[in-house]
mmCIF file of the N, C-alpha and C atoms, coordinates in Angstrom:
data_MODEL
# 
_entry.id   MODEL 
# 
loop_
_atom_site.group_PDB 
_atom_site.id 
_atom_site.type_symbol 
_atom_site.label_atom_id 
_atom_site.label_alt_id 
_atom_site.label_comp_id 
_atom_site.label_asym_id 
_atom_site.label_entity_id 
_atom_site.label_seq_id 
_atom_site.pdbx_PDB_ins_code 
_atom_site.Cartn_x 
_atom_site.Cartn_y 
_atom_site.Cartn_z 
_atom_site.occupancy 
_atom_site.B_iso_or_equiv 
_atom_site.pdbx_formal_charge 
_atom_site.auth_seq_id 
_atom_site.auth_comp_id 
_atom_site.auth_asym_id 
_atom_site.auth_atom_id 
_atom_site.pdbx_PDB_model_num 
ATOM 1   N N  . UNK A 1 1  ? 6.245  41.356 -12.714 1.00 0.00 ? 1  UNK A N  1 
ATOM 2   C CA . UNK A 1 1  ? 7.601  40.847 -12.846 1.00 0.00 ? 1  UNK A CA 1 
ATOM 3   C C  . UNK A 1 1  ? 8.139  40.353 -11.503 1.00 0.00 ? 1  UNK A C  1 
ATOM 4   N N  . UNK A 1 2  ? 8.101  40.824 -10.499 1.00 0.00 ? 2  UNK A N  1 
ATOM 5   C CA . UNK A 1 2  ? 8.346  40.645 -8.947  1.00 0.00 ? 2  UNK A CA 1 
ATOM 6   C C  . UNK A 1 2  ? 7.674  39.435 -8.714  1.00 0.00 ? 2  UNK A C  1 
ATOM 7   N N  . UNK A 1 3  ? 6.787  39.023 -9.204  1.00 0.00 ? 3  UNK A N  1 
ATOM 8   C CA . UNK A 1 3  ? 6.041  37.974 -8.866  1.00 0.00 ? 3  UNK A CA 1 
ATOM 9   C C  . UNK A 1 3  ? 6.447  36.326 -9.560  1.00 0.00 ? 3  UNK A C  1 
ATOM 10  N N  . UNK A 1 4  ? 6.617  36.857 -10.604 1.00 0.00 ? 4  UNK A N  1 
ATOM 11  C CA . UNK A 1 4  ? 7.664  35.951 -11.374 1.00 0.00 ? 4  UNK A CA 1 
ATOM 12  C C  . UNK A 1 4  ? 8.609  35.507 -10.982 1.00 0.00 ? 4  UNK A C  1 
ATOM 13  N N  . UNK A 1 5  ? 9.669  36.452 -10.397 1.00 0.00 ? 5  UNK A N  1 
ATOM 14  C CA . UNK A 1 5  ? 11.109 36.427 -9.635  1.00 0.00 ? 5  UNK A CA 1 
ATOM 15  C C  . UNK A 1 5  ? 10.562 35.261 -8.239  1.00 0.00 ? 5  UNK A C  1 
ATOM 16  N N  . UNK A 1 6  ? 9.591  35.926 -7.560  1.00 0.00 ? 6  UNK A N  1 
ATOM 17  C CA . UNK A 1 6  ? 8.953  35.483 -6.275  1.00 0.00 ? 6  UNK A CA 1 
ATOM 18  C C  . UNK A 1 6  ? 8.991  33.617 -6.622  1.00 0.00 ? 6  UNK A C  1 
ATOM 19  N N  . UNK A 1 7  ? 8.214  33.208 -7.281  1.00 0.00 ? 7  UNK A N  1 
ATOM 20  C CA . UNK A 1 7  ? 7.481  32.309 -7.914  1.00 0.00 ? 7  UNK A CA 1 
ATOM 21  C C  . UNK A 1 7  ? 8.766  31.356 -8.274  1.00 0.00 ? 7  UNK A C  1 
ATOM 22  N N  . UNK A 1 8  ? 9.693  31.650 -8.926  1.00 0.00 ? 8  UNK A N  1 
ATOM 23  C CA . UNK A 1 8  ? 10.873 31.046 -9.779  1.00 0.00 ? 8  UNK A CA 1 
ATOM 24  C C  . UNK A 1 8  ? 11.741 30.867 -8.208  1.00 0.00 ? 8  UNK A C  1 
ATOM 25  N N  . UNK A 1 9  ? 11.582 32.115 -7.939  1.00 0.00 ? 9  UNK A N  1 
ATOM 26  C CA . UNK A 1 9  ? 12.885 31.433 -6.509  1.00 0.00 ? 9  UNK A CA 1 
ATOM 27  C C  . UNK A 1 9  ? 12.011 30.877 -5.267  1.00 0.00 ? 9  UNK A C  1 
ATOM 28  N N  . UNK A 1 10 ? 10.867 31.000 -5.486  1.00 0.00 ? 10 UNK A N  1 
ATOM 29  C CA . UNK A 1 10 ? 10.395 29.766 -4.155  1.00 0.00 ? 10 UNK A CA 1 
ATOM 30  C C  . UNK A 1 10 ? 10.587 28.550 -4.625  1.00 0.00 ? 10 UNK A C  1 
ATOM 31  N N  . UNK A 1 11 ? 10.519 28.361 -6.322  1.00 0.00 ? 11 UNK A N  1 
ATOM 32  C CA . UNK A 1 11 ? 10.749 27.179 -6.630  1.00 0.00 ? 11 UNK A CA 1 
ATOM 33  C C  . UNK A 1 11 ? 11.957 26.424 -6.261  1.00 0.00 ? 11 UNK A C  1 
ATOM 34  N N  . UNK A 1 12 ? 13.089 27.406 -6.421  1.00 0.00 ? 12 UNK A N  1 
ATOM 35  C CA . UNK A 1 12 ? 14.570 27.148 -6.974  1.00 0.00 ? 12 UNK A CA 1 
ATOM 36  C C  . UNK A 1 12 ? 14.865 26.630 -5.105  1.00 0.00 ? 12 UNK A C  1 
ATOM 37  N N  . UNK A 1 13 ? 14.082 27.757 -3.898  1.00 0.00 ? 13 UNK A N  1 
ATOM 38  C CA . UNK A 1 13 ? 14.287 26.904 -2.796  1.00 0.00 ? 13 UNK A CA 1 
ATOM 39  C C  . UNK A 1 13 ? 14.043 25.824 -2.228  1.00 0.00 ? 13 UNK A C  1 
ATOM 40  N N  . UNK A 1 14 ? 12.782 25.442 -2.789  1.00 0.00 ? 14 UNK A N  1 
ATOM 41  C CA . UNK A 1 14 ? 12.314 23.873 -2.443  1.00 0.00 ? 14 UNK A CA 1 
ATOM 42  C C  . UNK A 1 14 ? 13.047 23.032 -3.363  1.00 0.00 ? 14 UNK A C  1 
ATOM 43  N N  . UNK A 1 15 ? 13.251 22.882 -4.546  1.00 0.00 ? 15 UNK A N  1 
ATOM 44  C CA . UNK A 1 15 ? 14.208 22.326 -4.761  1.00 0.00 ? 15 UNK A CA 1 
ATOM 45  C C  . UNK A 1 15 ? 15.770 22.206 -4.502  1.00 0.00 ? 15 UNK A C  1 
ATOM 46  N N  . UNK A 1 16 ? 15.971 23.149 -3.493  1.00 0.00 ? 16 UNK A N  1 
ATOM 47  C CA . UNK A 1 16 ? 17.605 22.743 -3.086  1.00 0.00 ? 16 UNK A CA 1 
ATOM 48  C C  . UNK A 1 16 ? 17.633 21.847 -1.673  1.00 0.00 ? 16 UNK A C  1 
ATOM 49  N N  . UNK A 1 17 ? 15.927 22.221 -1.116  1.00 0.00 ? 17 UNK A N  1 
ATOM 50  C CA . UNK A 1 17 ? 15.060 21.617 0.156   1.00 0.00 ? 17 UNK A CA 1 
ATOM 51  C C  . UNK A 1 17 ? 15.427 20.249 -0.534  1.00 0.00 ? 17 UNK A C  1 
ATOM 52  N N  . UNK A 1 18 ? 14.866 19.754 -1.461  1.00 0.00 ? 18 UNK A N  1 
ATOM 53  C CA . UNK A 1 18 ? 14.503 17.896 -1.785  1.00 0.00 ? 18 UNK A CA 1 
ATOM 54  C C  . UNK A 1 18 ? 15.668 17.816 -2.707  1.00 0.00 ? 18 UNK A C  1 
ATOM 55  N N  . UNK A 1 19 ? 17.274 18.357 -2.592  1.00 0.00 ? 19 UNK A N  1 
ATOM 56  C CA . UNK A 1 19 ? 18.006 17.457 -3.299  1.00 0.00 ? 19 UNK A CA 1 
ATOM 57  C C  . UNK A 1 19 ? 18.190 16.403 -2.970  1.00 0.00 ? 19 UNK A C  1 
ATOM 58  N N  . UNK A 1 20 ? 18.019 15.899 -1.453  1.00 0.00 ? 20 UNK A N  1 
ATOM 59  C CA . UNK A 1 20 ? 18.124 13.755 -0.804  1.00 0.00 ? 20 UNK A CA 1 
ATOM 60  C C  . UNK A 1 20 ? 16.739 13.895 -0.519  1.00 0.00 ? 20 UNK A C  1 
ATOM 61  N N  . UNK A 1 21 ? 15.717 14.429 -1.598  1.00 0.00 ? 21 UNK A N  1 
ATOM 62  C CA . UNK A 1 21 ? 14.751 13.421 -1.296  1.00 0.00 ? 21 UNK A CA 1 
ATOM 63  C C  . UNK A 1 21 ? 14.488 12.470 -2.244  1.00 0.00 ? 21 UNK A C  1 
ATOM 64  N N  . UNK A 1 22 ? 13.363 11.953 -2.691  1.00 0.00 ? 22 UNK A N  1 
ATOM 65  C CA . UNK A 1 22 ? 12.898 10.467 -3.532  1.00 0.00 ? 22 UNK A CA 1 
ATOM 66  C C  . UNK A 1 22 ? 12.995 11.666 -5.366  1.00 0.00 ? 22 UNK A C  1 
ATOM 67  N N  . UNK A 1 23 ? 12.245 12.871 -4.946  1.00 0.00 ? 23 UNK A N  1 
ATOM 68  C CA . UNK A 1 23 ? 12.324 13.500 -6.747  1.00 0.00 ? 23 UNK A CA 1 
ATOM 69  C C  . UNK A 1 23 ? 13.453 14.349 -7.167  1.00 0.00 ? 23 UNK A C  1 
ATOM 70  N N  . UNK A 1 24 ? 14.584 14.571 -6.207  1.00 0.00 ? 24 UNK A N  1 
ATOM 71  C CA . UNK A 1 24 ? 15.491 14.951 -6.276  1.00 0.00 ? 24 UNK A CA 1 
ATOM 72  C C  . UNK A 1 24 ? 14.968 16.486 -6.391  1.00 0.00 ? 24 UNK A C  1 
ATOM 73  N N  . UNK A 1 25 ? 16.547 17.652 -7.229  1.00 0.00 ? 25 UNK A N  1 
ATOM 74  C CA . UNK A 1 25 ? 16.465 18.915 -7.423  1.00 0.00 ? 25 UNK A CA 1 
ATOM 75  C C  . UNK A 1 25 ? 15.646 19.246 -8.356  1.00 0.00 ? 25 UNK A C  1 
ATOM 76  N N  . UNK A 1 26 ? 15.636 18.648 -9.683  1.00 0.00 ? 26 UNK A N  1 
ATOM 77  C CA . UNK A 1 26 ? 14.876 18.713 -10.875 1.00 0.00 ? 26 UNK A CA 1 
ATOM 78  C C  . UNK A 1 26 ? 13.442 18.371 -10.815 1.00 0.00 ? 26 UNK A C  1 
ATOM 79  N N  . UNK A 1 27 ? 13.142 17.434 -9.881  1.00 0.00 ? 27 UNK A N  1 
ATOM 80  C CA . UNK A 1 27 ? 11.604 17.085 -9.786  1.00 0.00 ? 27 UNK A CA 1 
ATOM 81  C C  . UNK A 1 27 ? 10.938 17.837 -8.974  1.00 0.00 ? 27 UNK A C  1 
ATOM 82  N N  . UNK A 1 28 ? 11.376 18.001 -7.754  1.00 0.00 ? 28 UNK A N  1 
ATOM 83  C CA . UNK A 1 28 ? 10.595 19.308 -6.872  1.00 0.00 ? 28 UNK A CA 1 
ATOM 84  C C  . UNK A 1 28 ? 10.579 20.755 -8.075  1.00 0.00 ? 28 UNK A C  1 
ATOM 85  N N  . UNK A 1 29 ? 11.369 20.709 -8.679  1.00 0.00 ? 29 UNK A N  1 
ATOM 86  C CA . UNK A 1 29 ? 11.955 22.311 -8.918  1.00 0.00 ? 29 UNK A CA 1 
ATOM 87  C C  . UNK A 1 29 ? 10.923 22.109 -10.354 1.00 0.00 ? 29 UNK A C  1 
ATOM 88  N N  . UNK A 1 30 ? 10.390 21.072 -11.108 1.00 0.00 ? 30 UNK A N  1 
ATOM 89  C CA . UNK A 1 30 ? 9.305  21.380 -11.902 1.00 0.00 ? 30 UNK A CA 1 
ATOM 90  C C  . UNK A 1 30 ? 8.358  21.199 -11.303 1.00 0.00 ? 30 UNK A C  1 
ATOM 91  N N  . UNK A 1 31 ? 7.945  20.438 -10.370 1.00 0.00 ? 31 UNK A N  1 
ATOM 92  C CA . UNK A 1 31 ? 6.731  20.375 -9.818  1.00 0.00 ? 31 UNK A CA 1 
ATOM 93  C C  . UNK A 1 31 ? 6.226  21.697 -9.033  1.00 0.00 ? 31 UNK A C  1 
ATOM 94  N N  . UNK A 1 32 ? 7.348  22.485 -8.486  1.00 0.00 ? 32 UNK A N  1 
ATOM 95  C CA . UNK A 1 32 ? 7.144  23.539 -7.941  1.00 0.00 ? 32 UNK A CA 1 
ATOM 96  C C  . UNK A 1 32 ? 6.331  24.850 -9.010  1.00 0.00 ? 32 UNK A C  1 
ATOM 97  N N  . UNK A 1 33 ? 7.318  24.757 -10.383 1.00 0.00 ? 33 UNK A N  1 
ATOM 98  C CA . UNK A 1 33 ? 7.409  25.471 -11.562 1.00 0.00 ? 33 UNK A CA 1 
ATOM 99  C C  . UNK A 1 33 ? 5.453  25.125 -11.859 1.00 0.00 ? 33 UNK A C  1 
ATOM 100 N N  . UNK A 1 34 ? 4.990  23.749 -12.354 1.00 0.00 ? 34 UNK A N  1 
ATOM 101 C CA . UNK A 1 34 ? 3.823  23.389 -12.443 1.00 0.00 ? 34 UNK A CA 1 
ATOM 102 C C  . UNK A 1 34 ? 2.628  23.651 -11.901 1.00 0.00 ? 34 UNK A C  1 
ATOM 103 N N  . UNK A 1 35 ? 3.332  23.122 -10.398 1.00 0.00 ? 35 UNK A N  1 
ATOM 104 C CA . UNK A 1 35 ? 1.977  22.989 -9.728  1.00 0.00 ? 35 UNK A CA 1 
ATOM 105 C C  . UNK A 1 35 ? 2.007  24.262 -8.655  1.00 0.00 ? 35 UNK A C  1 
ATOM 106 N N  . UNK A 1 36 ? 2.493  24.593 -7.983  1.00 0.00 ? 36 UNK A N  1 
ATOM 107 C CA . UNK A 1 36 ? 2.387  25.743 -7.232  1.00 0.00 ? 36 UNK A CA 1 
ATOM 108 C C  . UNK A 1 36 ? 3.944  25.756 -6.438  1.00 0.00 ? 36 UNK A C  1 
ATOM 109 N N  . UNK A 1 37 ? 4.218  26.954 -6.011  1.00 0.00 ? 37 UNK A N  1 
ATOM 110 C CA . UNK A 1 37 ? 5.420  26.568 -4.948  1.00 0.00 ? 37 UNK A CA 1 
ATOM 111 C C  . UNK A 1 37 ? 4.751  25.729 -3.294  1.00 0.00 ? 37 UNK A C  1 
ATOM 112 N N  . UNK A 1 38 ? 3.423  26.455 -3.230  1.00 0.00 ? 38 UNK A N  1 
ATOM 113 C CA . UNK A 1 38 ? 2.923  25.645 -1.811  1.00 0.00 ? 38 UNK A CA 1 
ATOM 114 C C  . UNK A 1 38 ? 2.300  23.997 -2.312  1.00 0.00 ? 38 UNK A C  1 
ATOM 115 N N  . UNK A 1 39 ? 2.032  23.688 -3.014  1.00 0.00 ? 39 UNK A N  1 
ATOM 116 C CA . UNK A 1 39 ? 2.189  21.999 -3.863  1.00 0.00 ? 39 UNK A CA 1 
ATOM 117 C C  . UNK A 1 39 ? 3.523  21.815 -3.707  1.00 0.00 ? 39 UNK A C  1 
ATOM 118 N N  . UNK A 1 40 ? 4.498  22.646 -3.914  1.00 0.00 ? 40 UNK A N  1 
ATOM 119 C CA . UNK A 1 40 ? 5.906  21.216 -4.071  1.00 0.00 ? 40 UNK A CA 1 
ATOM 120 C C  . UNK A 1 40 ? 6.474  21.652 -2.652  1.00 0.00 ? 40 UNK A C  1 
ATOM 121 N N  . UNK A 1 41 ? 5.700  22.540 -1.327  1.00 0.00 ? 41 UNK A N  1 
ATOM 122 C CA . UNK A 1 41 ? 6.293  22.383 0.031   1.00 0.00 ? 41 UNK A CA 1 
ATOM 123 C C  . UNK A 1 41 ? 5.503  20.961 0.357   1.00 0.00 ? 41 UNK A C  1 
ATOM 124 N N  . UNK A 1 42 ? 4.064  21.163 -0.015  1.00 0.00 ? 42 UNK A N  1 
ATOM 125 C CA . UNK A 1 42 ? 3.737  19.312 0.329   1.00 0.00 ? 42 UNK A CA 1 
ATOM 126 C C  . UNK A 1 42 ? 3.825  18.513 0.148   1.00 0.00 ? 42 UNK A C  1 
ATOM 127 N N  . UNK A 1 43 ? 4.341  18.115 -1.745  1.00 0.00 ? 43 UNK A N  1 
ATOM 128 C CA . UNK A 1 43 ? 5.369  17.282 -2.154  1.00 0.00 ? 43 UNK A CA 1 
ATOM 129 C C  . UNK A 1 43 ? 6.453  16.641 -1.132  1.00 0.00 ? 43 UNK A C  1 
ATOM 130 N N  . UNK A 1 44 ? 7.530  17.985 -0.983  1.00 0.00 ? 44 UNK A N  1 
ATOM 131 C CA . UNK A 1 44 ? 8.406  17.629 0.097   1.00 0.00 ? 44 UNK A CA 1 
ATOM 132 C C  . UNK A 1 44 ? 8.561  17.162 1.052   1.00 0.00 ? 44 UNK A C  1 
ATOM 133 N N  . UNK A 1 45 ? 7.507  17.186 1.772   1.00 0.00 ? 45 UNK A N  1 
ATOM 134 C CA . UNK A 1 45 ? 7.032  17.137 3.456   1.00 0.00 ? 45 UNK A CA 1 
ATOM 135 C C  . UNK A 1 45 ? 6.426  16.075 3.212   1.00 0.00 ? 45 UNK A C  1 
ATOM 136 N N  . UNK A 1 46 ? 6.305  15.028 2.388   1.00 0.00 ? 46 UNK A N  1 
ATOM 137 C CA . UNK A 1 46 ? 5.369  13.963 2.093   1.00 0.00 ? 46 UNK A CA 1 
ATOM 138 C C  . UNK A 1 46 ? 5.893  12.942 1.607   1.00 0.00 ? 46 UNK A C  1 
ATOM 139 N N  . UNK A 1 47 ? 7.110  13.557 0.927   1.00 0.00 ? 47 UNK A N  1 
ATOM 140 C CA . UNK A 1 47 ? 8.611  12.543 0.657   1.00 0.00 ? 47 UNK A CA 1 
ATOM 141 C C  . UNK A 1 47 ? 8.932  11.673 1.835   1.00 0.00 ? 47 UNK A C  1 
ATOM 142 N N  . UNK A 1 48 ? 9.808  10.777 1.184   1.00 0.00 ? 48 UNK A N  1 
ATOM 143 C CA . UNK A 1 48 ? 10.705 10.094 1.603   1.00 0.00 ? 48 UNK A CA 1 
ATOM 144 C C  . UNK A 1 48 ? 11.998 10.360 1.368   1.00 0.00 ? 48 UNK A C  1 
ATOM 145 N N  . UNK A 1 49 ? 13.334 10.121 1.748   1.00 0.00 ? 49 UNK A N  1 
ATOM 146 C CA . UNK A 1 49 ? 14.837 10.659 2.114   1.00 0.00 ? 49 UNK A CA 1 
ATOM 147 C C  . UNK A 1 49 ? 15.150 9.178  0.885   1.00 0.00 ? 49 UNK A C  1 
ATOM 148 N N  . UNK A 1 50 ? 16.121 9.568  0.119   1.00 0.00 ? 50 UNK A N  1 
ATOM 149 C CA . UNK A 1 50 ? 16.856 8.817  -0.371  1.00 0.00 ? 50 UNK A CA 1 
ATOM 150 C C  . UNK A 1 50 ? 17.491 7.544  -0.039  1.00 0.00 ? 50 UNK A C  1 
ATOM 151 N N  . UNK A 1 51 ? 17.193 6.331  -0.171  1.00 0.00 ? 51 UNK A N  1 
ATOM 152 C CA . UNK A 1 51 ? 17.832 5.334  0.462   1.00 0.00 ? 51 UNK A CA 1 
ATOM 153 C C  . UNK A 1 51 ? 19.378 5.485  -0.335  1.00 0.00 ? 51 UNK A C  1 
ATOM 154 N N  . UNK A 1 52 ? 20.410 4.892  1.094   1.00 0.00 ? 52 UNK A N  1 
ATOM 155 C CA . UNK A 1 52 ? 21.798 5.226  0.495   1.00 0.00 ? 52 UNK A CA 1 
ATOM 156 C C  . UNK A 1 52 ? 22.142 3.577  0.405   1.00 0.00 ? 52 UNK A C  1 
ATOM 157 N N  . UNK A 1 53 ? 22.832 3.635  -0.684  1.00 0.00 ? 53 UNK A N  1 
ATOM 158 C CA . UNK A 1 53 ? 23.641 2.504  -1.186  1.00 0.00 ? 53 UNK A CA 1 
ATOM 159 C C  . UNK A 1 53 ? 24.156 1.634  -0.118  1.00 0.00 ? 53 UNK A C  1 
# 
């Protein structure tokens, strides 16, 4: 169960990491959920920043 918790909130942090990036909160935060939480730190780190209007 701890591991679960672990797992869900490394997710929930990289996704608050890439809310201005290119997959936003929702895309890191399943990709994290999917693929691993250390997959969506390289996701992140591999992004690009949101171009602003």
């Amino acid at each position: 169960m701890q591991f679960v918790i672990l797992y869900v909130g490394a997710s929930i942090i990289i996704a608050i990491l890439g809310e201005n990036r290119k997959f936003g909160f929702w895309g890191y935060f399943f990709a994290s959920l999917l693929l691993t939480p250390l997959m969506g730190v390289l996701l992140l780190l591999a992004s690009d920043k949101k171009q602003g209007n």
